[in-house]
LOBA-574840 format. One record per residue (C-alpha): residue in three letters; x negated, z negated, y. Coordinates in steps of 0.25 Angstrom, whole numbers, padded with zeros to 4 digits, always signed. Layout:
ALAXZY;...
***
This chain:
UNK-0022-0029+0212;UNK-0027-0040+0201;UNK-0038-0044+0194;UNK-0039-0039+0178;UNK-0049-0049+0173;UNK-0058-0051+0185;UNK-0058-0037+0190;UNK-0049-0034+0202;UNK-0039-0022+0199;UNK-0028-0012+0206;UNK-0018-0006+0197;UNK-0020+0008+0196;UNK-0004+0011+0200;UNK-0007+0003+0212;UNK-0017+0015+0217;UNK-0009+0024+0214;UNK+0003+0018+0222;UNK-0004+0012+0234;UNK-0010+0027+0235;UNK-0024+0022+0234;UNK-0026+0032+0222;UNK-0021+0045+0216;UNK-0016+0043+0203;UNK-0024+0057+0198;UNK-0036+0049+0206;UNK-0035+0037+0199;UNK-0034+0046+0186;UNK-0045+0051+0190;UNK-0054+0040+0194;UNK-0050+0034+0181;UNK-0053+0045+0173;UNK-0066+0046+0179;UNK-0069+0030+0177;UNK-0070+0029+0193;UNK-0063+0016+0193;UNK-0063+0006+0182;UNK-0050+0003+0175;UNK-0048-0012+0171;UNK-0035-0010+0163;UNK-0028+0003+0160;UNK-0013+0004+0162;UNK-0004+0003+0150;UNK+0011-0002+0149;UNK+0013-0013+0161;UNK+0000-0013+0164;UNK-0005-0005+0176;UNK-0020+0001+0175;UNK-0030-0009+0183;UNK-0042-0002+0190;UNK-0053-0012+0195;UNK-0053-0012+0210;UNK-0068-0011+0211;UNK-0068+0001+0203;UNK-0060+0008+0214;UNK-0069+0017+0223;UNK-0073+0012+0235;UNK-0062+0021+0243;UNK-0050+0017+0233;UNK-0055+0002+0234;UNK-0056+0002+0252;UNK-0040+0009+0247;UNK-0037-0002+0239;UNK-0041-0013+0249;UNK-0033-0005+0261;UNK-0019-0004+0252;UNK-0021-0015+0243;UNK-0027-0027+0250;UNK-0042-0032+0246;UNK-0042-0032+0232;UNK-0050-0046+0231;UNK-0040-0053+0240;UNK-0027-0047+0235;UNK-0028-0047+0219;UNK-0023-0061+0214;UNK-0035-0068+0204;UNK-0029-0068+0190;UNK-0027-0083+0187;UNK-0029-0090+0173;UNK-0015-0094+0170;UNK-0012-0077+0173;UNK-0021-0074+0162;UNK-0013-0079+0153;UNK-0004-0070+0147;UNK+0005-0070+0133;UNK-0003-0065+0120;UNK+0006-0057+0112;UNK-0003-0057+0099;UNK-0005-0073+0101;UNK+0011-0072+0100;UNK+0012-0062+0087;UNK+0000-0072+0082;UNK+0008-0085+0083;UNK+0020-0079+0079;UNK+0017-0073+0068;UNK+0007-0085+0061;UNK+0014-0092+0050;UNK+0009-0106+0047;UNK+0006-0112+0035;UNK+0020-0112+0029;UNK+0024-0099+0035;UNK+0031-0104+0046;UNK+0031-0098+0060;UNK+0022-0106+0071;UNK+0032-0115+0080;UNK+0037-0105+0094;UNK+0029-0116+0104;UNK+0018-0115+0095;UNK+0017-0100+0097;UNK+0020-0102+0112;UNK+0011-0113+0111;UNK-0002-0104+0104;UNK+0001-0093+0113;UNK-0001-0099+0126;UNK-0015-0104+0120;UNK-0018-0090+0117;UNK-0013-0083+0130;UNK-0021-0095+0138;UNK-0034-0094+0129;UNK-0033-0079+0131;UNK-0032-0080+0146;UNK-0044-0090+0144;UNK-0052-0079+0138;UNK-0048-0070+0150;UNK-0054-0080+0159;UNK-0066-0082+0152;UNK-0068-0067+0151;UNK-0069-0063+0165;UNK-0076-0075+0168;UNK-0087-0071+0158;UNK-0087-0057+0164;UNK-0087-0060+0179;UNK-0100-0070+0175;UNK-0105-0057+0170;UNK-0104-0049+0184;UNK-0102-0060+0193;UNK-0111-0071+0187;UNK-0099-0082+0186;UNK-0099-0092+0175;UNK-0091-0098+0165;UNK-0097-0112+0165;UNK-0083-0122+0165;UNK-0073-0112+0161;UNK-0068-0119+0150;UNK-0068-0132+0158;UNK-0058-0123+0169;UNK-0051-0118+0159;UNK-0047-0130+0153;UNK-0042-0136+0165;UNK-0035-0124+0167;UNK-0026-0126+0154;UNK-0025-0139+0157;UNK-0018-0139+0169;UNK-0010-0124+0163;UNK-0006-0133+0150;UNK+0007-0135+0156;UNK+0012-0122+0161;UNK+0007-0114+0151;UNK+0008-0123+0137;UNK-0005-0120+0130;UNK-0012-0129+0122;UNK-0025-0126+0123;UNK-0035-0139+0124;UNK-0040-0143+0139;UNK-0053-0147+0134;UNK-0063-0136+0138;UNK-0072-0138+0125;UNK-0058-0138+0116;UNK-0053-0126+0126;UNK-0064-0119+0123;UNK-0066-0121+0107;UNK-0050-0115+0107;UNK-0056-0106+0114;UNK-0065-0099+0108;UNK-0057-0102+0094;UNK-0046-0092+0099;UNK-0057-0084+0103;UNK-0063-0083+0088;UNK-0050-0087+0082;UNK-0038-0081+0087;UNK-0025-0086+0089;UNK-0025-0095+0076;UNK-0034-0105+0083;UNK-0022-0108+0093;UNK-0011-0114+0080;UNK-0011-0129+0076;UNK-0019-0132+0063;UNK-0006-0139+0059;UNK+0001-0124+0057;UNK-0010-0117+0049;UNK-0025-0126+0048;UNK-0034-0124+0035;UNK-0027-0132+0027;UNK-0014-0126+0028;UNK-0020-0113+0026;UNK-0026-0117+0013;UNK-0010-0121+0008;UNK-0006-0107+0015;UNK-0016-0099+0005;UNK-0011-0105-0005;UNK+0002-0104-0003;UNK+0004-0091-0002;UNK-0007-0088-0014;UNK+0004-0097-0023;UNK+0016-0087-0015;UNK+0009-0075-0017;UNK+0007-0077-0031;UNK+0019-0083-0034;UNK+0025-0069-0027;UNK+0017-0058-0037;UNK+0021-0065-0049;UNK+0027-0053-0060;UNK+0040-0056-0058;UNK+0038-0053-0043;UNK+0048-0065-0036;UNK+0055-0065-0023;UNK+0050-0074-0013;UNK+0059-0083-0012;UNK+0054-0085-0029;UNK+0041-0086-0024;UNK+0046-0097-0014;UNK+0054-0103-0025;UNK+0042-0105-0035;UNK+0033-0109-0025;UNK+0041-0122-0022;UNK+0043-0123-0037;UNK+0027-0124-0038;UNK+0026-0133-0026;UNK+0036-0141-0032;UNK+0029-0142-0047;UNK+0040-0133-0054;UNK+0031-0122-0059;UNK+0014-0121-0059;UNK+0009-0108-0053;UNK-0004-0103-0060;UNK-0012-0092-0058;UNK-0012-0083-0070;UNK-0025-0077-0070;UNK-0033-0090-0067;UNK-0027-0100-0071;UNK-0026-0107-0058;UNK-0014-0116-0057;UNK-0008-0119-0042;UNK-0010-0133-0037;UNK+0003-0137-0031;UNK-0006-0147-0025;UNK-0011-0135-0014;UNK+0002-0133-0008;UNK+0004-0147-0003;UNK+0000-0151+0011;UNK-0009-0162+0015;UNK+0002-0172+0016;UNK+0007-0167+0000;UNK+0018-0162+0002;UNK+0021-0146-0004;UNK+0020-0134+0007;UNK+0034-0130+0006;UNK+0037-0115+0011;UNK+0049-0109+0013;UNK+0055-0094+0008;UNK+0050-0087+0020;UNK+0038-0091+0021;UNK+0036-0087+0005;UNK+0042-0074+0012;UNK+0031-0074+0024;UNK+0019-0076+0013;UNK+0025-0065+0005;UNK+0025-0055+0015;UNK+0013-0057+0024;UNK+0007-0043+0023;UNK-0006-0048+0018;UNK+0002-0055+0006;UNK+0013-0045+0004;UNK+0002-0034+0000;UNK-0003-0043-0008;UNK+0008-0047-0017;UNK+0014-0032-0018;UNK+0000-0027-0023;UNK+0005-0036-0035;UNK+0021-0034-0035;UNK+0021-0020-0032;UNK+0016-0007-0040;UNK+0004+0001-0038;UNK+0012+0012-0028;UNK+0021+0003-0021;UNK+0010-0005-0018;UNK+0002+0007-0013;UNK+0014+0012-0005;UNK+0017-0001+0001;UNK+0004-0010+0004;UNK-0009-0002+0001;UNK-0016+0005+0013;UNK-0017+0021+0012;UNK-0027+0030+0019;UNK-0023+0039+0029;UNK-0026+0055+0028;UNK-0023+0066+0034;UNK-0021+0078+0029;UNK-0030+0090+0025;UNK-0034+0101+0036;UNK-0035+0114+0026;UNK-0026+0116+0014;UNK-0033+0116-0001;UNK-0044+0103+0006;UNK-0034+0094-0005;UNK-0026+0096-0015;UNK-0016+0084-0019;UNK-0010+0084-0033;UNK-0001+0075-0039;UNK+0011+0076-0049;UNK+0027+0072-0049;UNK+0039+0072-0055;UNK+0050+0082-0051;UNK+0062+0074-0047;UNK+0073+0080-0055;UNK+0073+0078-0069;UNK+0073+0089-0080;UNK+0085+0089-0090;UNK+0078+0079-0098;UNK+0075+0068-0088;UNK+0061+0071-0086;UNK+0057+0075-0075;UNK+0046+0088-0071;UNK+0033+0084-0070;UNK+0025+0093-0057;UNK+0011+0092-0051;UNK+0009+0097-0037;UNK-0004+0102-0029;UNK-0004+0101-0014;UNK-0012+0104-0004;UNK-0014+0092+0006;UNK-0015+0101+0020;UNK-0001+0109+0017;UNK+0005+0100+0006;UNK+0008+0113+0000;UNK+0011+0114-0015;UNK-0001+0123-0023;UNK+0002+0119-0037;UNK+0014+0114-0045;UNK+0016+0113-0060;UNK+0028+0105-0068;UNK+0028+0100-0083;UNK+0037+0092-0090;UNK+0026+0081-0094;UNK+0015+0077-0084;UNK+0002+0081-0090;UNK-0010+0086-0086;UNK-0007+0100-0089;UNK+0003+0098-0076;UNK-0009+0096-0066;UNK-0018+0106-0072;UNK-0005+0116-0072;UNK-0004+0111-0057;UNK-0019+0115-0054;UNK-0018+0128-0060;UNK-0005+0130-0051;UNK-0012+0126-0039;UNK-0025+0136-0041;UNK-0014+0147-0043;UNK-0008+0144-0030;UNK-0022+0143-0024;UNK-0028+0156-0031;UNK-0014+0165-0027;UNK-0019+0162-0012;UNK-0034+0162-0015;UNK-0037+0150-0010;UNK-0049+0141-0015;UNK-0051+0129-0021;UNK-0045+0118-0015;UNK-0055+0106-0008;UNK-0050+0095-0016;UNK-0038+0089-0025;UNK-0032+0077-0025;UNK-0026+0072-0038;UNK-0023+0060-0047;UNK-0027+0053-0059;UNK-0014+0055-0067;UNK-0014+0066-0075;UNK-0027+0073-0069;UNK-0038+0062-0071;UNK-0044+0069-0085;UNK-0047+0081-0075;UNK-0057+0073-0068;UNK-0069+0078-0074;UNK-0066+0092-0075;UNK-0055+0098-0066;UNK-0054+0088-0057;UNK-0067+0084-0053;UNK-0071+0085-0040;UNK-0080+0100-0040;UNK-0074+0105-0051;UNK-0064+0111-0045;UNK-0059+0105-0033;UNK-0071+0100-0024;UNK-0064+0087-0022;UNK-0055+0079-0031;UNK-0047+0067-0027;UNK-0042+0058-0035;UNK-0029+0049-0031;UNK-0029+0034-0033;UNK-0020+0031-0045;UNK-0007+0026-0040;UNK-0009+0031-0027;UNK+0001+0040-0025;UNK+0001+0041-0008;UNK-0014+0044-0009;UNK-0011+0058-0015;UNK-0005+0069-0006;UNK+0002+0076-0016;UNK+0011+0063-0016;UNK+0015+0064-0002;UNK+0018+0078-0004;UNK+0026+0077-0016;UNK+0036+0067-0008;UNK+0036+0077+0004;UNK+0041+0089-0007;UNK+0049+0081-0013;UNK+0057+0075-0002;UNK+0056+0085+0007;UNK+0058+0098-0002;UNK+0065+0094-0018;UNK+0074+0083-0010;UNK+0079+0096+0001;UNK+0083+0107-0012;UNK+0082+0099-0022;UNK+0093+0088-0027;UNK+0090+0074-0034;UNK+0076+0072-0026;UNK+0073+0057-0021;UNK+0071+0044-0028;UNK+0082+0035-0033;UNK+0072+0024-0028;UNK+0068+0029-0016;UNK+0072+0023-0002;UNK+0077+0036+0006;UNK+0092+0035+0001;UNK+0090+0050+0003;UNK+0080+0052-0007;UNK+0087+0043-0018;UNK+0094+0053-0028;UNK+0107+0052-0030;UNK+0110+0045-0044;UNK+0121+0042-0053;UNK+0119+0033-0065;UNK+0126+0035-0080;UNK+0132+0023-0085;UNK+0129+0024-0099;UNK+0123+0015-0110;UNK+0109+0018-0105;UNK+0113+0016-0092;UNK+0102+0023-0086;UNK+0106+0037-0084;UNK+0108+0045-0072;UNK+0116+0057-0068;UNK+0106+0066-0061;UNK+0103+0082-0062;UNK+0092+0086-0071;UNK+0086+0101-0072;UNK+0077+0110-0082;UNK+0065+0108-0081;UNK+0062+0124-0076;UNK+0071+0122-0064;UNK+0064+0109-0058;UNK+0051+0116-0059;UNK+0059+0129-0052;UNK+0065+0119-0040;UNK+0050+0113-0039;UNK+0044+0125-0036;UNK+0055+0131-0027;UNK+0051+0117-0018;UNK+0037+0120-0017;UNK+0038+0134-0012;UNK+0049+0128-0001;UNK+0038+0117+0000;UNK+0026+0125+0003;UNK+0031+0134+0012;UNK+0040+0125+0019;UNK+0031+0120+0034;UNK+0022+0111+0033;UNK+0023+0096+0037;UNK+0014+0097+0046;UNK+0020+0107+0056;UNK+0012+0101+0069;UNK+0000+0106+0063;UNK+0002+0116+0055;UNK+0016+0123+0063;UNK+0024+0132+0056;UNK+0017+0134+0043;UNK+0021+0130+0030;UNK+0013+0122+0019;UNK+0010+0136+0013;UNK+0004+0141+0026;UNK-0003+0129+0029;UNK-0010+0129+0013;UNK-0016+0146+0016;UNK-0019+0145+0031;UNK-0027+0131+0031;UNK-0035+0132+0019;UNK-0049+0126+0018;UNK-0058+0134+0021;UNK-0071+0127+0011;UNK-0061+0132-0001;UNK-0070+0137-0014;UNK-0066+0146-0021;UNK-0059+0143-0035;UNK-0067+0145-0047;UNK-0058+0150-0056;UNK-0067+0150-0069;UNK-0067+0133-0066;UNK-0052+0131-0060;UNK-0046+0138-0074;UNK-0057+0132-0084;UNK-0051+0118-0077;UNK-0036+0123-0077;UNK-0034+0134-0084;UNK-0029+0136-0097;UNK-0040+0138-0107;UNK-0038+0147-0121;UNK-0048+0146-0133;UNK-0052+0162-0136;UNK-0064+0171-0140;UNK-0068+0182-0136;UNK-0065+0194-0143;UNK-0072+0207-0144;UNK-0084+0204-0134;UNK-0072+0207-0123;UNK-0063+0197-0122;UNK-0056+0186-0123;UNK-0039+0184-0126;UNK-0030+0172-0119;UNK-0015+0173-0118;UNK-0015+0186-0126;UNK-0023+0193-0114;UNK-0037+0199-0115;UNK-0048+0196-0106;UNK-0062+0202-0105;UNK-0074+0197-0105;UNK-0081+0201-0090;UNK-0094+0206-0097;UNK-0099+0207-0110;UNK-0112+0200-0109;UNK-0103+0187-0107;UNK-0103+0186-0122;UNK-0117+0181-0119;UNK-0112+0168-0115;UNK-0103+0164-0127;UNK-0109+0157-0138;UNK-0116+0162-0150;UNK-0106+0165-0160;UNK-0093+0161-0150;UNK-0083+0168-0145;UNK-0074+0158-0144;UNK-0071+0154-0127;UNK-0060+0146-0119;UNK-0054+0156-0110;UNK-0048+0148-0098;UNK-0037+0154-0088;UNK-0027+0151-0079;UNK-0013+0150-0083;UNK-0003+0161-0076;UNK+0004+0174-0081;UNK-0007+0182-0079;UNK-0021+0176-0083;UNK-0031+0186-0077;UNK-0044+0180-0081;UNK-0049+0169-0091;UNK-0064+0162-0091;UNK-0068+0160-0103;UNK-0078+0147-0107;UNK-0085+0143-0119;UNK-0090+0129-0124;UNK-0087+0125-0108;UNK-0096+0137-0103;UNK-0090+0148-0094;UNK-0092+0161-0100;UNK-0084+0172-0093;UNK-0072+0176-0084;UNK-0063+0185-0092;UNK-0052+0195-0085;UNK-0041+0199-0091;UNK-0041+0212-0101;UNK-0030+0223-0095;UNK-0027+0231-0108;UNK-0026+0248-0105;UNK-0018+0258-0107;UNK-0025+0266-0119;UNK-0016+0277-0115;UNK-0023+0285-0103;UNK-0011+0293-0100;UNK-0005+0278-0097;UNK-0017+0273-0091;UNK-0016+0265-0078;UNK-0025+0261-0067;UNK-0025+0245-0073;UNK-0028+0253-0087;UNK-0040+0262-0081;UNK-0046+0249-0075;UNK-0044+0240-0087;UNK-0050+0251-0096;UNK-0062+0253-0086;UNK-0065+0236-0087;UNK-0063+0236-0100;UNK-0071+0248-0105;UNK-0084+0242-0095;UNK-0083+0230-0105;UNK-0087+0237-0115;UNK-0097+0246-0110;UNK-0103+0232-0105;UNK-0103+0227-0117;UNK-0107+0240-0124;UNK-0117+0240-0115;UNK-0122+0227-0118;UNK-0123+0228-0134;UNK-0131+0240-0130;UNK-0143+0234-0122;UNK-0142+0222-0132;UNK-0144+0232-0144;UNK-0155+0241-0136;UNK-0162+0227-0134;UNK-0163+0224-0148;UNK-0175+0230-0157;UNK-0173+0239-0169;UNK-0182+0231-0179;UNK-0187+0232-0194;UNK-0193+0222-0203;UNK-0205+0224-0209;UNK-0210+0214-0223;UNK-0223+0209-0222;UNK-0233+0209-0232;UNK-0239+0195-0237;UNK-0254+0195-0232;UNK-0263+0183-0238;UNK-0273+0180-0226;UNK-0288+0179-0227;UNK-0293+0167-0225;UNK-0307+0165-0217;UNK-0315+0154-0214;UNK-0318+0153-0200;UNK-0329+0145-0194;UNK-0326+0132-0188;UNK-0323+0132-0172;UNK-0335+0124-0165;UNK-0330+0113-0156;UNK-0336+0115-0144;UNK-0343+0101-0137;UNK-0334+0096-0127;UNK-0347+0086-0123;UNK-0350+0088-0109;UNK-0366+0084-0112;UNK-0373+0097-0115;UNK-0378+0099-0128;UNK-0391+0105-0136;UNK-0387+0119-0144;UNK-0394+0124-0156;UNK-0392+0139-0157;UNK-0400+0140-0171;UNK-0393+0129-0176;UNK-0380+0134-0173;UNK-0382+0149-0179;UNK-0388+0143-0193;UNK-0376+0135-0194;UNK-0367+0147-0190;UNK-0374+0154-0201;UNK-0373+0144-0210;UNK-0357+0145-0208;UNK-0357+0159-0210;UNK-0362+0159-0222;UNK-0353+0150-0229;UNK-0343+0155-0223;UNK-0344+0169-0231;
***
């Protein structure tokens, strides 16, 4: 039995082994918050249960085996509280004074036994300040008992801590709000030298990111050169010149530092990102420093889309090398559209989208939630094709010089490496850091002195091997075998597809990335693309072209066998156009196809017969009739009488009124 803090407690184990408890009752107990456990057990440290937790017929237990717990558990004392502070030692240890040097060993030993005897201080004052909550005890001459404590403990234990209770009690309650840096001597890092310190390491810094990008032992070199009044070190954007006059100390001599501390400033973390953001590229800086986001995968296939282009290792016969451009689907990382060209142009990711939507319409499958894509090579499509709703509901676009936030990235390495370096020959890096994926060269000494003897292939062949990896790609298992076990990318792309997919409009997805051919239409009928025929799907679509045009853009989608074309004007839709199956005139040779292409055909134009007919039967059979000139007579009319708008009433003359009408008449004849 001991006391935790300055409640009495009996080891769990102890219990158990004295037969006082069950270990499946204390289990029990425990779960059920019956007895209150102080400190749960954890590597050398058994579990504690406060004695007056205990019901009462496991305490009268405890006092039979045991002994009365009051009078057989020792009080902790003051000098048993205090105990080593493994992170005061990291601290010490690892503080670096104003020349980078290491704090002296008594030192540390010194700092750390301050820590380890304020830390037990605390302890003390934190059970008294709780036993004057339940008890009613005070705290009134603590400090005054604590320093006569030390004071008579400053021997054994070889602390420094002040004996006066005010001054005990300021460093107090500074390590308290401060932390462990309270406890060092001003002499090894106070304001001033601080100040020197900053601008020390500002002048190595700069001196260090300089174009020319120096070692640090150069660094170190020019840095005594300035001190010394060799060389001036001005800032070039402002103008600012050095004062060698800073980097004095108060009794005027230079702050002289040595190579390795140049080395320690260099590389502190803090600084070391710092100074790399300057000496390094936009991707090894990314690689190396910048934080990334962590994700996780996609639950469905076709939720995202990642695209992205590469260069096929090998090279062609004339040194070049294939351009590709892949589609994957995030979930499966399965491969859904490829296309290669010699040069990397647009035309390679439009042909890369028109793959994909083949593969996706082969197996019916919507429109995919959203893509994911870069600014290269696709940003002119940003308005159009690649704007978020008209096509794809989302669109992503990567950062520029990002490369490890796009997926497609990660899964080109995982083909590359683990697919074209297994059946292929020359895949890796001559730079990489795998010997394994470092290709084997052999350099020709000749007067350029820069050729190489390596195997080069057509570019029909490369293209061949390319796709011969995907299909062993895609239907190889997925990486993911724990959660998706024996299935392949390919399975995993059909079985777990989203279920909030639309459906594709194909008059939009081929006017965005199909081919489009400038024809008219000819005959009322139709209209002709790449030498085939294709009908109109009712006459009265002609109501929609302009007046006095025939002339459409007919769109479709590249293949061997273009079945429909959507034909636009000025921008506008007009119509879906199927293709035109020519008969057999002969009706002895007359198939099946040649009856039904026969029957469409001839409903066309009985439709359209019939339309010509009700507009004719609508129009009126006229004639023109001259008109004679007629001179009209002209009569006088008397004059309207205004009517009296007056609201007062007025006196009427009726004899007046008829001699004067009379009068009127007369003249008027």
């Amino acid at each position: 039995m001991e006391y935790y803090g300055n409640i009495l407690c009996v080891e769990a184990q102890e219990l158990v082994q004295t037969g006082i408890l069950s270990e499946s009752y204390y289990k029990q107990l425990r779960a059920r918050k019956q007895i209150h456990v102080v400190n749960r057990a954890c590597r050398n440290t058994p579990a504690l249960i406060a004695i007056e937790s205990l019901p009462s017929r496991f305490y009268n237990r405890v006092i039979e085996v045991l002994g009365d717990p009051k009078k057989v558990a020792p009080r902790k004392t003051f000098e048993d509280r205090i105990v080593p502070d493994p992170s005061a030692m990291a601290f010490f240890s690892g503080y670096r004074t104003v020349t980078g040097k290491q704090l002296p060993d008594e030192k540390i030993t010194e700092y750390c036994m301050n820590a380890s005897v304020l830390n037990a201080l605390s302890e003390v004052l934190a059970d008294k300040k709780a036993a004057r909550g339940v008890t009613g005890g005070k705290t009134t001459g603590f400090w005054n008992a604590s320093a006569e404590t030390l004071g008579r403990l400053k021997a054994k234990l070889g602390h420094t801590l002040p004996e006066n209770p005010i001054r005990l009690k300021d460093k107090y309650r500074n390590y308290v709000k401060d932390g462990y840096s309270v406890l060092i001597s001003g002499k090894f890092g106070n304001n001033n030298s601080r100040k020197v310190n900053e601008l020390i390491e500002r002048m190595i810094l700069s001196l260090y990111i300089m174009p020319n990008k120096p070692y640090a032992t150069s660094t170190h070199e020019m840095y005594l050169q300035f001190l010394a009044g060799m060389i001036t070190v001005a800032d070039i954007h402002t103008g600012e010149i050095f004062d060698r006059n800073d980097f004095y100390d108060d009794k005027g001599c230079p702050i002289v530092i040595s190579e390795s501390t140049v080395w320690n400033i260099l590389n502190d973390p803090k600084n070391r990102t710092i100074v790399d953001k300057v000496r390094m590229g936009t991707l090894d800086y990314m690689a190396i420093h910048r934080p990334h986001h962590i994700r996780k995968s996609p639950e469905f296939s076709f939720s995202k889309i990642s695209m992205d282009d590469r260069d096929l290792p090998r090279k062609m016969h004339d040194g070049t090398r294939v351009k590709a451009y892949y589609a994957y689907d995030v979930a499966s990382g399965c491969v859904i559209g490829r296309s290669y060209s010699r040069k990397k142009t647009t035309e390679l990711f439009v042909d890369c989208v028109r793959d994909m939507f083949r593969f996706i319409n082969s197996y019916h499958i919507g429109m995919p939630m959203e893509v994911e894509v870069e600014h290269h090579l696709v940003s002119q499509f940003s308005d159009d094709m690649m704007r978020a709703g008209i096509l794809f509901p989302f669109v992503r676009w990567c950062n520029p010089g990002n490369s490890q936030e796009k997926r497609a990235e990660h899964f080109n390495r995982e083909k590359k490496y683990g697919y074209e370096k297994k059946y292929q020959e020359g895949i890796g890096r001559f730079y990489a850091r795998l010997e394994a994926n470092r290709p084997k060269t052999e350099k020709i000494f000749d007067e350029d002195n820069n050729n190489y003897k390596e195997a080069t292939y057509s570019f029909e062949e490369l293209v061949a091997d390319d796709l011969d990896i995907i299909e062993k790609y895609n239907n190889d298992l997925h990486r993911n075998q724990k959660k998706y076990p024996g299935k392949t990318r390919l399975q995993v792309l059909l079985e777990h597809k989203n279920p909030h997919m639309a459906q594709i409009d194909p008059v939009m997805l081929t006017r965005y990335i199909g081919e489009c051919t400038r024809t008219s239409v000819k005959r009322n009928m139709y209209v002709r693309v790449q030498y085939q025929d294709y009908r109109l799907s009712s006459p009265y679509v002609l109501e929609n072209l302009m007046p006095n045009s025939y002339e459409v853009d007919a769109y479709y989608m590249p293949s061997d066998d273009i079945r429909e074309v959507y034909i636009f004007q000025n921008g506008m839709y007009i119509d879906s156009c199927p293709l035109v199956s020519p008969y057999n005139e002969a009706t002895a040779e007359q198939t099946e196809q040649d009856y039904q292409s026969y029957t469409e055909q001839a409903k066309y134009v009985s439709k359209f017969d019939k339309m010509v007919k009700d507009g004719k039967n609508n129009l009126s059979k006229v004639t023109i009739i001259p008109n004679e000139q007629i001179i009209p007579e002209v009569v006088s009319s008397p004059s309207p009488i205004e009517s009296n708008t007056q609201e007062e009433e007025l006196e009427f003359d009726v004899e007046s009124y008829l001699a004067s009408a009379r009068q009127l008449a007369k003249s008027s004849l």
